[in-house]
C-alpha positions as CSV (number, residue, x, y, z in Angstrom):
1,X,45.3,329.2,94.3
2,X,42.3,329.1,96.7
3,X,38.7,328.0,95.3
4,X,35.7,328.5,97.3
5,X,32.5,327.1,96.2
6,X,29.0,328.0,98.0
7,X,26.9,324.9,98.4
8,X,23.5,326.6,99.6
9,X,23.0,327.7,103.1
10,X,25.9,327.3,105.2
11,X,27.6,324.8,102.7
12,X,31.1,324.8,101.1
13,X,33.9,323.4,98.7
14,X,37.4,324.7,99.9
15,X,40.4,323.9,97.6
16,X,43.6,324.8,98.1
17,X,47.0,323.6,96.8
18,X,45.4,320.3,96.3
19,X,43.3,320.1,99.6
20,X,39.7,319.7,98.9
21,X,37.7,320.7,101.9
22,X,33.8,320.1,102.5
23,X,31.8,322.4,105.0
24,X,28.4,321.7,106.4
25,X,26.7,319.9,103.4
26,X,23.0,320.2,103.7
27,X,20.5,318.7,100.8
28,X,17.5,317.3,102.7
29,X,14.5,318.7,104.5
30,X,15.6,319.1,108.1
31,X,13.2,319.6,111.4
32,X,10.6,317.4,110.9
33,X,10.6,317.9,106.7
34,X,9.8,321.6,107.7
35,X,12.7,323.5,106.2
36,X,14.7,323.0,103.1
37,X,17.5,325.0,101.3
38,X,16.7,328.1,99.7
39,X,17.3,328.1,96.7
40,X,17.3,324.6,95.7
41,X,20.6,323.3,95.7
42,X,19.6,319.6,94.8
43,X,21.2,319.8,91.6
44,X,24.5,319.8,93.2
45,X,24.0,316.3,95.5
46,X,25.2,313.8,93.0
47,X,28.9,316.0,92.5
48,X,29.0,316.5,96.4
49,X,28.3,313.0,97.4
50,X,30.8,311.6,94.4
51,X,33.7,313.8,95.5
52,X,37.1,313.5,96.9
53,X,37.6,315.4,100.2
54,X,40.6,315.3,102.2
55,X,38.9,317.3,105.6
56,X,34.9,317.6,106.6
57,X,33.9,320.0,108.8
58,X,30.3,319.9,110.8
59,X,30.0,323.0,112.3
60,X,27.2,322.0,115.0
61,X,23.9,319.1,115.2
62,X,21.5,321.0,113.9
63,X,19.7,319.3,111.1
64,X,20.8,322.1,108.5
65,X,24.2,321.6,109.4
66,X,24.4,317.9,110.1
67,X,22.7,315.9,107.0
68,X,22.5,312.6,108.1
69,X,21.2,311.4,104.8
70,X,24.0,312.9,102.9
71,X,26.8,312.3,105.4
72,X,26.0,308.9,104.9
73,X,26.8,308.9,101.8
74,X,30.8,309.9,102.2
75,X,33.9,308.3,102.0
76,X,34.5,307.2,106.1
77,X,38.6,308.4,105.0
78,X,37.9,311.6,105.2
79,X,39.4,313.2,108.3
80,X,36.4,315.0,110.2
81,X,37.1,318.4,112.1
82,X,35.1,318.3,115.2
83,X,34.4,321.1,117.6
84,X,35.2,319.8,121.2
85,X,31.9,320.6,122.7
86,X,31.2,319.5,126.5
87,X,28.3,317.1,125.6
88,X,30.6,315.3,123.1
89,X,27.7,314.6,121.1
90,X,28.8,316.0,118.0
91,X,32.2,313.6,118.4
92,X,29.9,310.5,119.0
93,X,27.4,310.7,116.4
94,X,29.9,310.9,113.9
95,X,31.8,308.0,115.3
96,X,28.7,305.5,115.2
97,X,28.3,306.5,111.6
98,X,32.2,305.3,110.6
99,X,33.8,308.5,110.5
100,X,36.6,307.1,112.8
101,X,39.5,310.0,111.8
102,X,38.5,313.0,114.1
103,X,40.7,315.5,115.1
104,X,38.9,317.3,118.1
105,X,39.5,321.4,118.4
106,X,38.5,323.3,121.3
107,X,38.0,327.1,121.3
108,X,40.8,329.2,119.3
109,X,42.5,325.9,118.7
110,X,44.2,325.2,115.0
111,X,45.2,322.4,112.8
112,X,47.6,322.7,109.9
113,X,46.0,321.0,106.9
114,X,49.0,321.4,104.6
115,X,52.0,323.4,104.0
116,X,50.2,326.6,104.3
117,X,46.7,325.7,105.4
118,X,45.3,325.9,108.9
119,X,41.8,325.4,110.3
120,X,40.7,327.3,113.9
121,X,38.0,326.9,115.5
122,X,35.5,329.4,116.9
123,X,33.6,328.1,119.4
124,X,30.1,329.7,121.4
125,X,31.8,329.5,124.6
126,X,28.4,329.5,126.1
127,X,25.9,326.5,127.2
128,X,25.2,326.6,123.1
129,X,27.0,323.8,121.1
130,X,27.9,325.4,117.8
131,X,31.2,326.9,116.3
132,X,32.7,328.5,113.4
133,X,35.8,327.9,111.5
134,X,38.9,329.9,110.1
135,X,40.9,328.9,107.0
136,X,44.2,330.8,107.0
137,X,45.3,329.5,103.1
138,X,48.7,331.3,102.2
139,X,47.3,334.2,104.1
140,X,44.2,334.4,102.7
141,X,41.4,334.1,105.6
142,X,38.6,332.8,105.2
143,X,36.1,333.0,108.5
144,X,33.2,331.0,108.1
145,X,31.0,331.6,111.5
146,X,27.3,329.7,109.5
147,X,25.2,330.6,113.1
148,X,27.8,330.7,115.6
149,X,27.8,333.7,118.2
150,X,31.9,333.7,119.2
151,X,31.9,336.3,121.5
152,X,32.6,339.4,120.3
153,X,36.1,340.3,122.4
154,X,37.4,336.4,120.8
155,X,36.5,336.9,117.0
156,X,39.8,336.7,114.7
157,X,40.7,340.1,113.0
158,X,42.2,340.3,109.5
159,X,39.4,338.8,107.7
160,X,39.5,338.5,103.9
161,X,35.9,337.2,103.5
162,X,33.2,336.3,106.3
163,X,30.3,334.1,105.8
164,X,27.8,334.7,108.6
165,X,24.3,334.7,109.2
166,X,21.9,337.5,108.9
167,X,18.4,336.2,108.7
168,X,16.7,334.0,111.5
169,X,16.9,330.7,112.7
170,X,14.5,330.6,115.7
171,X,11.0,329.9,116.3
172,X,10.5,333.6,118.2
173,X,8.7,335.6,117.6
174,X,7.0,333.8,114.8
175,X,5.4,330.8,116.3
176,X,3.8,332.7,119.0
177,X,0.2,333.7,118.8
178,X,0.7,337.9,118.9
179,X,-2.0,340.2,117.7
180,X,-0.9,341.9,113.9
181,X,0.6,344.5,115.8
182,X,2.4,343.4,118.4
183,X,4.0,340.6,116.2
184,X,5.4,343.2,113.4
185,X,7.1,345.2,116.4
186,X,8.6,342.1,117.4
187,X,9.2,340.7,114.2
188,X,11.4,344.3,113.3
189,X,12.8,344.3,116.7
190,X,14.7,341.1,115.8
191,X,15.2,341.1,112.3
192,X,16.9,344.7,113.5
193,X,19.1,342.8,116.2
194,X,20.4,340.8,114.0
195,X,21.6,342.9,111.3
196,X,23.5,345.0,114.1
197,X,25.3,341.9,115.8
198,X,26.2,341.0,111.7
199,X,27.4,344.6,111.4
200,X,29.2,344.3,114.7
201,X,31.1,340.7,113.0
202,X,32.0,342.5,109.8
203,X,33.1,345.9,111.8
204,X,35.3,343.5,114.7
205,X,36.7,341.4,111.9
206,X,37.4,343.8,109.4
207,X,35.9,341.7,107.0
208,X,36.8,342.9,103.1
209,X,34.3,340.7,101.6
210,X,30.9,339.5,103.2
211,X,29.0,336.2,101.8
212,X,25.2,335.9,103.2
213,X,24.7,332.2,104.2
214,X,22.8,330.1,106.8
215,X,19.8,331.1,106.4
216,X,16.7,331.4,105.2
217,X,15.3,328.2,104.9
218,X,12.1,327.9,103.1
219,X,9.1,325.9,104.2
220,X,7.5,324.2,101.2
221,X,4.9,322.1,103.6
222,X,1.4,324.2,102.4
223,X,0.6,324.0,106.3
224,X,3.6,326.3,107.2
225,X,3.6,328.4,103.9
226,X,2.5,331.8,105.6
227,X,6.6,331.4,107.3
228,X,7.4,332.3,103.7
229,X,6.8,336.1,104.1
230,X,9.5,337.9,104.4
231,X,8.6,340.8,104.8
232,X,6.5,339.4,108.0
233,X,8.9,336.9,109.8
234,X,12.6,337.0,111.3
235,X,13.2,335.0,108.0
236,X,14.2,338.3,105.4
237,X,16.2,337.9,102.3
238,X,19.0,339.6,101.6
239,X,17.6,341.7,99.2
240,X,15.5,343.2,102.0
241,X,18.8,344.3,104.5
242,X,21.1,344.9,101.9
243,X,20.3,348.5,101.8
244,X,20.6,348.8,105.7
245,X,24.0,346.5,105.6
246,X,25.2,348.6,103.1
247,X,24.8,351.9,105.0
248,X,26.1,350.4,108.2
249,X,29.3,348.6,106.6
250,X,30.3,350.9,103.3
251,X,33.8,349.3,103.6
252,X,32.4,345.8,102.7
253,X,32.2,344.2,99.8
254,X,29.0,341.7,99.6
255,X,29.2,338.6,97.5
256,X,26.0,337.4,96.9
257,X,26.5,333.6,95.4
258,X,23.8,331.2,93.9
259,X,24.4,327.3,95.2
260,X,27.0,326.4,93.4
261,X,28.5,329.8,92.4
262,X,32.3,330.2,93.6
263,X,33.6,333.2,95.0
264,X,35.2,334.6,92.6
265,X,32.6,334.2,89.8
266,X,29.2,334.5,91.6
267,X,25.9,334.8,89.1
268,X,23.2,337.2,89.0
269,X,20.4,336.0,91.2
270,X,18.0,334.2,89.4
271,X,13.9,333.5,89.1
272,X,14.6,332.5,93.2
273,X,15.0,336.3,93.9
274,X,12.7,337.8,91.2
275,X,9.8,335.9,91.7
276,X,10.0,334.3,94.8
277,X,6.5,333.2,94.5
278,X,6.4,331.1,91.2
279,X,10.1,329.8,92.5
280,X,8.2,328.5,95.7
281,X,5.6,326.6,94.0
282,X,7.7,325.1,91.5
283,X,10.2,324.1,94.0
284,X,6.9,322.9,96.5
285,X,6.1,320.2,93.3
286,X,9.5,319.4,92.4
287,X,9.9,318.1,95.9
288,X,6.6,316.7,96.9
289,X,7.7,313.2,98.1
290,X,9.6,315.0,100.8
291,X,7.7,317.5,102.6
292,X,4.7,314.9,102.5
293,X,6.3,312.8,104.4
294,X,5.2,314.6,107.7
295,X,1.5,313.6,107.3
296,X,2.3,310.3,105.5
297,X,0.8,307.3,108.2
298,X,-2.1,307.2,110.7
299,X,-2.5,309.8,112.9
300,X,-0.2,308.9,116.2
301,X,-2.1,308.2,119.7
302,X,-0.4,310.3,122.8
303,X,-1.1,308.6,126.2
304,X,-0.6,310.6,129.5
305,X,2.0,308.1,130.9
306,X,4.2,309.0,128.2
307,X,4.4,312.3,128.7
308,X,4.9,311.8,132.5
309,X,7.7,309.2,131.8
310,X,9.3,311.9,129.3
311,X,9.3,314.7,132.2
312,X,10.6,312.8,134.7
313,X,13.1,311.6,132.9
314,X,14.0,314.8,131.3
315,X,13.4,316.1,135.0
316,X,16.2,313.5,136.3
317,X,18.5,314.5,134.0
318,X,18.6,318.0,135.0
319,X,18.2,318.3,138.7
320,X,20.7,321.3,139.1
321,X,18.9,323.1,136.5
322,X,15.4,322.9,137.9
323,X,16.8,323.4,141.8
324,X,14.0,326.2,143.4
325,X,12.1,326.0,140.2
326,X,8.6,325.7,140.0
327,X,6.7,326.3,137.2
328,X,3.2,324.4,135.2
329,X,3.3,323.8,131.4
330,X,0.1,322.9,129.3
331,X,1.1,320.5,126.0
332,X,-2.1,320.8,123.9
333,X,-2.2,317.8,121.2
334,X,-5.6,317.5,118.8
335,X,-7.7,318.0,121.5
336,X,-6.0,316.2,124.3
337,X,-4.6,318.3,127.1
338,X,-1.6,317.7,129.6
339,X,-0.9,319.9,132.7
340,X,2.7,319.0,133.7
341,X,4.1,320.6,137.2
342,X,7.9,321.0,136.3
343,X,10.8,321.6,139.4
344,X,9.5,318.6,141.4
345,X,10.9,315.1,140.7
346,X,7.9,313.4,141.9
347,X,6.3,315.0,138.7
348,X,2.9,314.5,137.7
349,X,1.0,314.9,134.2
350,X,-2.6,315.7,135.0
351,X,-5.9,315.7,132.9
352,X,-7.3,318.4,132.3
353,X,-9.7,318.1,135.0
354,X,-6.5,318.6,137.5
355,X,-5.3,321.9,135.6
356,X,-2.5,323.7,136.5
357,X,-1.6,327.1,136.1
358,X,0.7,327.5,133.0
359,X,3.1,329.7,132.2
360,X,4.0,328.7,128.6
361,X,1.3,326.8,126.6
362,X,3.0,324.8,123.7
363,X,0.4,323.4,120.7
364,X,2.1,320.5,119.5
365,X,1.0,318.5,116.7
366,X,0.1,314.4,118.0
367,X,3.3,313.6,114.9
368,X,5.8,316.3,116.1
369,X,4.8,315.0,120.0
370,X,5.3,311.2,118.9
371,X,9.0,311.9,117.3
372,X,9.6,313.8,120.6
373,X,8.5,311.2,123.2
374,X,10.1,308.3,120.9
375,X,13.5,310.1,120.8
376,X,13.4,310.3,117.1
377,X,13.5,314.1,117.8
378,X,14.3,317.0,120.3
379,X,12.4,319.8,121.6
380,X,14.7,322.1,120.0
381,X,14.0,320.7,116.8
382,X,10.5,320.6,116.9
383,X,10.7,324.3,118.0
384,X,12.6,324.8,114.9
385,X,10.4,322.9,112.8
386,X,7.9,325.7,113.3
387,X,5.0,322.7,113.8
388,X,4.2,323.6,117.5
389,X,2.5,327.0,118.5
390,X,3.4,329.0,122.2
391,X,1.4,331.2,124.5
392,X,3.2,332.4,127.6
393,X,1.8,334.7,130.0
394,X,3.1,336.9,131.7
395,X,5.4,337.1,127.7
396,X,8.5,337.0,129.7
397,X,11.3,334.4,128.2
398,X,11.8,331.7,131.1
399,X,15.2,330.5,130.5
400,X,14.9,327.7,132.8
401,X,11.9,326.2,130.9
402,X,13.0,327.0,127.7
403,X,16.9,325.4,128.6
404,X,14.7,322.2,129.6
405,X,13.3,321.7,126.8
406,X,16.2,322.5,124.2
407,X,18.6,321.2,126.2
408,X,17.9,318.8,128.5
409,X,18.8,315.8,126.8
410,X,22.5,316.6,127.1
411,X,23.0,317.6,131.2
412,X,26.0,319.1,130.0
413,X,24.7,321.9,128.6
414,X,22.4,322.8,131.0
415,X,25.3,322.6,133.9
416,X,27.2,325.0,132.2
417,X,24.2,327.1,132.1
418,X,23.6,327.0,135.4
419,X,27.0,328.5,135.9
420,X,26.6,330.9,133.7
421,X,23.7,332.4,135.1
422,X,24.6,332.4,138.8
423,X,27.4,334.9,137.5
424,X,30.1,332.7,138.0
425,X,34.0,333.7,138.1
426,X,35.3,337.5,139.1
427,X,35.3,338.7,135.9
428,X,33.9,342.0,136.0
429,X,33.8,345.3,133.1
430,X,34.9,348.9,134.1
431,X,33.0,351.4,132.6
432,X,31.1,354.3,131.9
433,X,31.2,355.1,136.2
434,X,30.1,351.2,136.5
435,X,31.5,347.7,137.8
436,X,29.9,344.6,136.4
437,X,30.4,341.1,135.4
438,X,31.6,340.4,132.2
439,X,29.4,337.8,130.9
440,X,26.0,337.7,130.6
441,X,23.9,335.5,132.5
442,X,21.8,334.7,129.6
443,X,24.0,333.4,126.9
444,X,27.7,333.9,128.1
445,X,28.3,337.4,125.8
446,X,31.7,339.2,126.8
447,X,29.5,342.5,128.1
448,X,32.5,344.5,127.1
449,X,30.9,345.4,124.1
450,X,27.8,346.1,126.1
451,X,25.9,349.3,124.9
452,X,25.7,351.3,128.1
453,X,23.4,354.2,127.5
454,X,20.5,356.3,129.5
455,X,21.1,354.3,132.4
456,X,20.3,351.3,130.8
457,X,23.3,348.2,130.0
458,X,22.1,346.7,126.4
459,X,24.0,343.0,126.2
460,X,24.9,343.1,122.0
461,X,24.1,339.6,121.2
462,X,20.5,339.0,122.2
463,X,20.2,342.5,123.2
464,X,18.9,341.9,126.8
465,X,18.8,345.4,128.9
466,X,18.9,346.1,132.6
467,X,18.9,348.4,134.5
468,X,22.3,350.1,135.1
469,X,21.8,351.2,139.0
470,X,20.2,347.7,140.0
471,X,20.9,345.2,137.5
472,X,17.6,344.3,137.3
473,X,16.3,343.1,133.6
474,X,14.3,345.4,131.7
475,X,13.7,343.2,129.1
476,X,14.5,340.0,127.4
477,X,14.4,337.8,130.4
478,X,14.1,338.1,133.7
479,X,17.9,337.4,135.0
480,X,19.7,340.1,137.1
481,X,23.1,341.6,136.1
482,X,25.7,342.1,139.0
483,X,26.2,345.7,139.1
484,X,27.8,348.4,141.5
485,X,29.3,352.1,141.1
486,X,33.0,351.8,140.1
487,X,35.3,353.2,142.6
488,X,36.3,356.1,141.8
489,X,39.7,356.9,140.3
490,X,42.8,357.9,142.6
491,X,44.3,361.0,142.0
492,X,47.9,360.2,142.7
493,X,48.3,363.6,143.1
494,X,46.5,363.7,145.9
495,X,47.1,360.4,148.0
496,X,48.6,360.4,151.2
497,X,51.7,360.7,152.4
498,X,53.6,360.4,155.3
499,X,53.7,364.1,154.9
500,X,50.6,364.6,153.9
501,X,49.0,365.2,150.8
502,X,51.1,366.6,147.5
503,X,49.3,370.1,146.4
């Protein structure tokens, strides 16, 4: 008999035949004390942290995936199931905390559990570090992809129940400062990209059964309260796409599970989905300790040397990355200004009587800055945290910065990156009277399952679009796609002959 138990979020209990597997566990606020699990799945902590588990999987390092606080708290005999990622971070953070029995597994590669149990994983095969995971139990197949984006051509088929994402986990467009109008057409514009590439998992893996998980988080801090509408941000819930899901994937069953609900006896959705508001506020005091824990302390002082040492380092790292890139960024702190000139190692933080001309302009709070510059946080995270604030002009997504600043503290990621966007490898697609490659430069996609369309190639994971007679982007970036006319076909009927052509 298989058992599967939501935890909140992207959390799970797996039993099976006596195998007790744990899932990307998350209790405690994560980014900066910004988001927490929605609904409140505290209740469950003391069971999860007392239980016996024979397997742990982390999916990725993100803060909602990887509890430090509660991973701490586990039996070190548990056998971990680690993604082989290139930066190997995943692999090393677990080791330094005890958890000494790893078994690593690269993309598509399996492990039997038991007599009838084995785990794949499903890797983002691009410069991203996360993954997903298959549990084939007695033939019963259970894909758990959390946030992962396998590409489309690689997912598993077969599927008896998926657990994906289908509301947002970025910063964009939310944490920009867009005019009312302008934001709610970008706002829909995403929120509508990513119910299709959801409908596109559940379509490709002929999911019978779909569980929404990873996501949303809530944000209980008063100062980030507004990130709590809906029906405004990339953050829906699923009570606001079901209808569209429903429409798009008739087929698919939806199980929609309460933290601590199993699959097979999920509740009715309680005062968290009828009124969300009093929920929030109780849910705000119940956890008060935590979320004020942000502003607890003096207010942090930001010297200009620190932010030049943190460039240059971050600079040093990543020299292929930044090779014939030049670009200014403006870090505004409480007041304080920092003009830094990025793509040259002699780098130099000026005041702001040396301005330079900015592309993006992040706001960053002096605490958010601190945990940056001390290590005790990445970019990425404080991104995530939604604490900083962006302006770019010309609003055009430069991957380059962008790749600095999320990944830049691993070089690994941001080699493969660098490969990826220079269009590396022959691969190409034939199609629609076109020859191009087969990845995107952007994020790695198998364009296979490119929308192509009006003249116009649509990439279906973060729906980037060029131009299908030059390649050049039309929107989402500003990388070129490698594009020609296919040749055209060969009759065989006609080709020559040393006679001449066959009529």
């Amino acid at each position: 008999m298989t058992v599967i138990r939501h935890l909140g979020h992207a959390g799970f209990v797996v039993e099976h035949a006596g195998l007790r597997i744990l899932i990307d566990p998350w209790f405690h606020p994560a980014f900066l004390d910004a988001w927490f699990p929605y609904p409140d799945n505290r209740p469950l902590l003391p069971e999860v942290v007392g239980g016996r588990y024979d397997y742990l999987y982390v999916s990725h390092t993100h803060e909602d995936h990887f509890d430090e606080r509660l991973l701490a708290q586990l039996s070190r005999e548990v056998t971990v199931l680690v993604p082989r990622y290139r930066s190997q971070s995943l692999r090393r953070r677990l080791a330094r905390m005890g958890f000494g029995q790893q078994v690593l597994l690269g993309h598509r590669e399996s492990h039997r559990l038991g007599p009838d149990a084995v785990a794949t994983a499903y890797l983002d095969t691009s410069h991203k570090e996360d993954s997903g995971l298959l549990l084939d139990l007695g033939g019963y197949r259970f894909l758990d992809l959390n946030d992962c984006n396998t590409p489309l051509s690689e997912l598993p088929t077969g599927i008896d129940l998926l657990a994906a994402q289908y509301s947002g986990a970025m910063w964009y467009p939310n944490a920009y400062g867009y005019p009312p109008e302008e934001m709610a057409r970008k706002t829909a514009a995403v929120r509508a990209d990513l119910l299709d590439t959801l409908v596109r998992k559940v379509r490709l893996t002929g999911a019978r059964a779909y569980l929404p998980s990873a996501g949303p988080a809530c944000f209980l801090d008063p100062e980030l309260d507004r990130f709590n509408d809906r029906a405004a941000t990339i953050f829906p819930h699923w009570e606001d796409v079901a209808g569209e899901f429903a429409a798009a994937c008739p087929g698919a069953e939806v199980i929609r599970t309460a933290p601590g609900d199993t699959v097979d006896a999920p509740s009715v959705p309680g005062s968290w989905a009828t009124d969300q508001q009093g929920y929030l506020d109780a849910y705000r005091e119940r956890r008060r300790d935590e979320w004020e824990a942000y502003h607890r302390g003096p207010e942090p002082v930001i010297r200009a040397a620190e932010v030049a040492a943190h460039f240059d380092r971050l600079q040093r790292l990543n020299r292929p990355l930044l090779d014939g890139y030049r670009q200014g960024l403006r870090l505004e702190a409480d007041g304080a200004a920092w003009g830094v000139r990025l793509g040259e190692l002699a780098e130099r933080v000026e005041l702001e009587d040396e301005p330079v001309d900015p592309g993006y302009t992040i706001r960053v709070p002096p605490r958010a800055l601190r945990a940056v510059l001390d290590g005790r946080t990445g970019w990425e995270e404080a991104l995530l945290s939604m604490r900083l604030s962006l302006h770019r002009d010309p609003d055009v997504f430069d991957l380059t910065l962008l790749s600095l600043l999320r990944y830049g503290h691993q070089p690994a990621q941001t080699r493969q990156l660098v490969r990826e966007r220079s269009g590396a490898g022959d691969a190409v697609v034939e199609r629609d009277g076109l020859r191009f490659q087969r990845y995107c430069p952007h994020a790695g996609e198998d364009l296979a399952h490119a929308e192509v369309a009006d003249g116009v190639i649509e990439c279906p994971r973060h729906h980037w679009r060029w131009d299908a007679r030059t390649g050049r982007c039309l929107s989402g970036g500003t990388l070129p796609l490698r594009v020609e006319p296919a040749a055209a076909p060969v009759d065989p009927l006609l080709e020559p002959t040393l006679e001449g052509p066959v009529r």
